[in-house]
FIPAGU-346126 format. One line per field, with one value per residue (C-alpha): residue number from 1; residue in one letter; x negated, y negated, z negated. Coordinates in pm, 1 decimal. Layout:
// residues N
k <- NUM / ...
r <- a / ...
px <- X / ...
py <- Y / ...
pz <- Z / ...
// end
This chain:
// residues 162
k <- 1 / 2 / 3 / 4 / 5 / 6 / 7 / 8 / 9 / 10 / 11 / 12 / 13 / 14 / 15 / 16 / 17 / 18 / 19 / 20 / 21 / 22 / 23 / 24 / 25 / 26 / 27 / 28 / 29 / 30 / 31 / 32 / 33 / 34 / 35 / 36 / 37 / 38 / 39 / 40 / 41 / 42 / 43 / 44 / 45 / 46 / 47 / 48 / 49 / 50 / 51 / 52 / 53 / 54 / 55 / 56 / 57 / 58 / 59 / 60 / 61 / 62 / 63 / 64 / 65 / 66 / 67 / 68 / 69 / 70 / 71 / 72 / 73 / 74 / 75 / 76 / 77 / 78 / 79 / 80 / 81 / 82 / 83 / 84 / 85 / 86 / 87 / 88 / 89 / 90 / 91 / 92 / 93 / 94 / 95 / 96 / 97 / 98 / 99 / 100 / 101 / 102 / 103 / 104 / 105 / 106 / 107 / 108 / 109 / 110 / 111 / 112 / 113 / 114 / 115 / 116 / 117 / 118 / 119 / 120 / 121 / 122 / 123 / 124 / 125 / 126 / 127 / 128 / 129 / 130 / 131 / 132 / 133 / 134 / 135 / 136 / 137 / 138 / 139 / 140 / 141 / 142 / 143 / 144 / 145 / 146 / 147 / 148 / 149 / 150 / 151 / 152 / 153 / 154 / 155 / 156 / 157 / 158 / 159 / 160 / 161 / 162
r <- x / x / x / x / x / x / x / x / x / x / x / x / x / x / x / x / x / x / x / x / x / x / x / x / x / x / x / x / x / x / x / x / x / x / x / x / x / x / x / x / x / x / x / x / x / x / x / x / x / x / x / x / x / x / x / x / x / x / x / x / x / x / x / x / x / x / x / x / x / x / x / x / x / x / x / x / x / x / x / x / x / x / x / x / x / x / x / x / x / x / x / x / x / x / x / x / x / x / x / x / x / x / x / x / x / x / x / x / x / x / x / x / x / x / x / x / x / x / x / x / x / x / x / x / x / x / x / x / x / x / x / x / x / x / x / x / x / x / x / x / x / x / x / x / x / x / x / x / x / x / x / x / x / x / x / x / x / x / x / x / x / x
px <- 762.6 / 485.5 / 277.0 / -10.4 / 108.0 / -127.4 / -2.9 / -248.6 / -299.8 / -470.4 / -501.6 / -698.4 / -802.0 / -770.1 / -499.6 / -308.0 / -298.5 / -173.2 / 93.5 / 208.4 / 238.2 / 460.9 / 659.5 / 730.2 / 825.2 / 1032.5 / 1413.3 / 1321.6 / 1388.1 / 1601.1 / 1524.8 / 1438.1 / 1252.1 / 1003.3 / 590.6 / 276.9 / 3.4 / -291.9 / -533.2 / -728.4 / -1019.6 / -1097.7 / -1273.4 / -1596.9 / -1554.9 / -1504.9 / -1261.3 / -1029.0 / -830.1 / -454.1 / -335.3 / -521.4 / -127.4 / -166.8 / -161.7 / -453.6 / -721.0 / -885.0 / -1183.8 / -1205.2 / -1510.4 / -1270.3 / -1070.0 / -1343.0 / -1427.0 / -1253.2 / -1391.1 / -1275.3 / -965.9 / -970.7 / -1056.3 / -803.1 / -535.2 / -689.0 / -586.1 / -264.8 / -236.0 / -439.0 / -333.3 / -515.5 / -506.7 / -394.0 / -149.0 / -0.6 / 24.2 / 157.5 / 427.4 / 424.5 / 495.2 / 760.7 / 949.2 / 949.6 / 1111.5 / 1374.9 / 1473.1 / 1408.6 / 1692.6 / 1497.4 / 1662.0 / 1426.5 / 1409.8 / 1500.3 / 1117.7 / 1011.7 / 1305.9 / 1129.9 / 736.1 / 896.1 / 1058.0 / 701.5 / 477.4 / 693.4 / 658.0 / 282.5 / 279.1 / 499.1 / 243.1 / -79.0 / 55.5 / -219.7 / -392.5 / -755.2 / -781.1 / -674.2 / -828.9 / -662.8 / -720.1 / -576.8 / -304.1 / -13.1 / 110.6 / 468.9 / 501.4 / 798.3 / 847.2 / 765.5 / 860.3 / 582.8 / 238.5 / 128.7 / -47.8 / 185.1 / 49.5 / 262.1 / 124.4 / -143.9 / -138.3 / -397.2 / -692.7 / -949.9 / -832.2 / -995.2 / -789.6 / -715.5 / -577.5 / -375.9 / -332.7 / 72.8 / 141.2 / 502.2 / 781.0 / 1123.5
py <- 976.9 / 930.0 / 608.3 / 482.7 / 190.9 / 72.7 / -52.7 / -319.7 / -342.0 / -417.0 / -148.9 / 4.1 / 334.2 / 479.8 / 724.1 / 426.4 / 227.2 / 517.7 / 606.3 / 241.7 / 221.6 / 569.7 / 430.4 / 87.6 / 258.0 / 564.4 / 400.4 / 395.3 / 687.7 / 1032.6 / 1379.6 / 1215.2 / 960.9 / 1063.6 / 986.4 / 1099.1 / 896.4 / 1035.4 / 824.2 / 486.1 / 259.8 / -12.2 / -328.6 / -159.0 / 112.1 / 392.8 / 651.1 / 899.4 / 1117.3 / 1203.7 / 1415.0 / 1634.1 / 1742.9 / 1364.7 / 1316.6 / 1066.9 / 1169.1 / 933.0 / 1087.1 / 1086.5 / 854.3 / 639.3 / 540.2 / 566.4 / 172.9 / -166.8 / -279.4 / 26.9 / 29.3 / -433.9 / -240.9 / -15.2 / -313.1 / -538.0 / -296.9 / -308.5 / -636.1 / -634.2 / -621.7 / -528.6 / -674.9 / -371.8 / -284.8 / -661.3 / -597.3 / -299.3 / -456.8 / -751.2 / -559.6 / -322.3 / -672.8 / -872.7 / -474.1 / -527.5 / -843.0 / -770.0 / -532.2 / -178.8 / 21.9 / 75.4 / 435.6 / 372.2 / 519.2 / 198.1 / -69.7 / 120.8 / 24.2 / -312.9 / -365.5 / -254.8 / -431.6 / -751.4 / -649.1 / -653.1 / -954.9 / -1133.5 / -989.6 / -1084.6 / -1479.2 / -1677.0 / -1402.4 / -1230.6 / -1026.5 / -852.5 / -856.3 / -600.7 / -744.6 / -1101.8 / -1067.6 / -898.3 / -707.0 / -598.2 / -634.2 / -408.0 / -228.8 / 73.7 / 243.6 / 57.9 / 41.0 / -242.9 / -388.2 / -464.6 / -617.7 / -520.0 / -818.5 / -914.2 / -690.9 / -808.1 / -1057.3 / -837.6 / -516.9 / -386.5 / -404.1 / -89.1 / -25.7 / 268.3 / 499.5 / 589.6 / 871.6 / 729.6 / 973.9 / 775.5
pz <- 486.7 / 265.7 / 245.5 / 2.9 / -228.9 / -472.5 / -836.0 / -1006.3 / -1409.3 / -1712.0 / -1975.7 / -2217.4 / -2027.9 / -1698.7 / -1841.7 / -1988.3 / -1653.2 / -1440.1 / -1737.6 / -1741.0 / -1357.3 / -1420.6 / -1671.4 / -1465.6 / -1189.1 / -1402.1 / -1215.2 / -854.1 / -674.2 / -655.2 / -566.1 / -199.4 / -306.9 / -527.8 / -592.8 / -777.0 / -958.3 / -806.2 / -996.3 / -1011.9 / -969.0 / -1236.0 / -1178.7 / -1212.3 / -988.0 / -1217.7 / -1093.7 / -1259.6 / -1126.5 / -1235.8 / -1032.4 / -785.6 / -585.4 / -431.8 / -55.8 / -143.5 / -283.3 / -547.2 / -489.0 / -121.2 / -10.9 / 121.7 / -155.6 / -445.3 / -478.8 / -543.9 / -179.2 / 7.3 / -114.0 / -26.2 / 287.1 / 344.5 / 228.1 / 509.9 / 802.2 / 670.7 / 785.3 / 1123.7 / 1415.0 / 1699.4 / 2056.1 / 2241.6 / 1995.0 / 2066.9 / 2401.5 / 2433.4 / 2176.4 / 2405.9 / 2741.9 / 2572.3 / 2477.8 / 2823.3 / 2943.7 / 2748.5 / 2816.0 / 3157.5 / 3103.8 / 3063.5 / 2800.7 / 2481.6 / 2322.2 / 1929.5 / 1843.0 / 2055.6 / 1885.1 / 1530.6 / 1673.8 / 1744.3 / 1418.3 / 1233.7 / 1429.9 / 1371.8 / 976.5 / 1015.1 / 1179.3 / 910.7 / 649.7 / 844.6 / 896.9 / 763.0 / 588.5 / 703.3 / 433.5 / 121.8 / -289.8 / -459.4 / -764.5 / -678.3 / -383.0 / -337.9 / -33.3 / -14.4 / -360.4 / -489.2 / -169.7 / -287.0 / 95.7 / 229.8 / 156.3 / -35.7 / -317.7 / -643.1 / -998.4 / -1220.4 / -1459.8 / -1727.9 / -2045.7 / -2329.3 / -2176.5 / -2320.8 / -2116.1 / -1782.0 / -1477.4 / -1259.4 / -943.0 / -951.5 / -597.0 / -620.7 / -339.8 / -263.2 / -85.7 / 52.6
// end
């Protein structure tokens, strides 16, 4: 499964902040569980691309700013109404006694992750919060802390593979 988890940092380049975001994360994973820097956006919106073999593209239109990608983060943590009830409805079945199919115990189980995510939050910054931080299976916002003051800060797109 492949999912989009975004790695926050301050460096001197665009090239230094993805190879520092490679670097931290050199000890997770084996030959399953693997991932590609596909690039970054500072805190200006300039955008450089690291790798084109990415499922996300850094230069798609939809990834190519500091607000699209605040966007992006912010439907990671909304949840809709029919999605709730359809969540809702599958719940009173089973303890009504209706068997559950493991795909729907799985929908269950994520929804109830989103939902733990979402409490109290309408939206994400990129730049400032933190979404599933270290859980690199997920997607999710981590900072991986404050270099020097003086550096730009980048957020770096990290195609992740568990």
């Amino acid at each position: 499964m492949h999912n989009l988890h975004l790695g926050v940092v301050k460096a001197g380049s665009p090239e230094e902040a993805c190879k520092e975001v490679e670097s931290r994360l050199s000890d997770w994973g084996n030959e399953n569980n693997w991932r590609t820097i596909c690039g970054c956006v500072s805190d200006k919106n300039e955008v450089y691309v690291h790798d084109e073999d990415g499922r996300w593209s850094i230069n798609d239109e939809e990834l190519d700013t500091i607000e699209k990608l605040n966007k992006l983060a912010t439907s990671w943590i909304t949840v809709d109404a029919e999605e709730t009830k359809e969540m809702n409805d599958m719940m009173t079945a089973a303890v009504k006694g209706k068997t559950l199919e493991s795909c729907d115990w799985y929908k269950i189980e994520q929804y109830a992750h989103d939902m733990r995510n979402a409490q109290g939050r309408s939206s994400i910054n990129v730049l400032e919060d933190e979404l599933n931080s270290w859980e690199f299976s997920d997607n999710g916002v981590t900072n991986f802390g404050a270099a020097e003051l003086d550096q730009q800060q980048y957020v770096v797109l990290i195609d992740m593979h568990s």
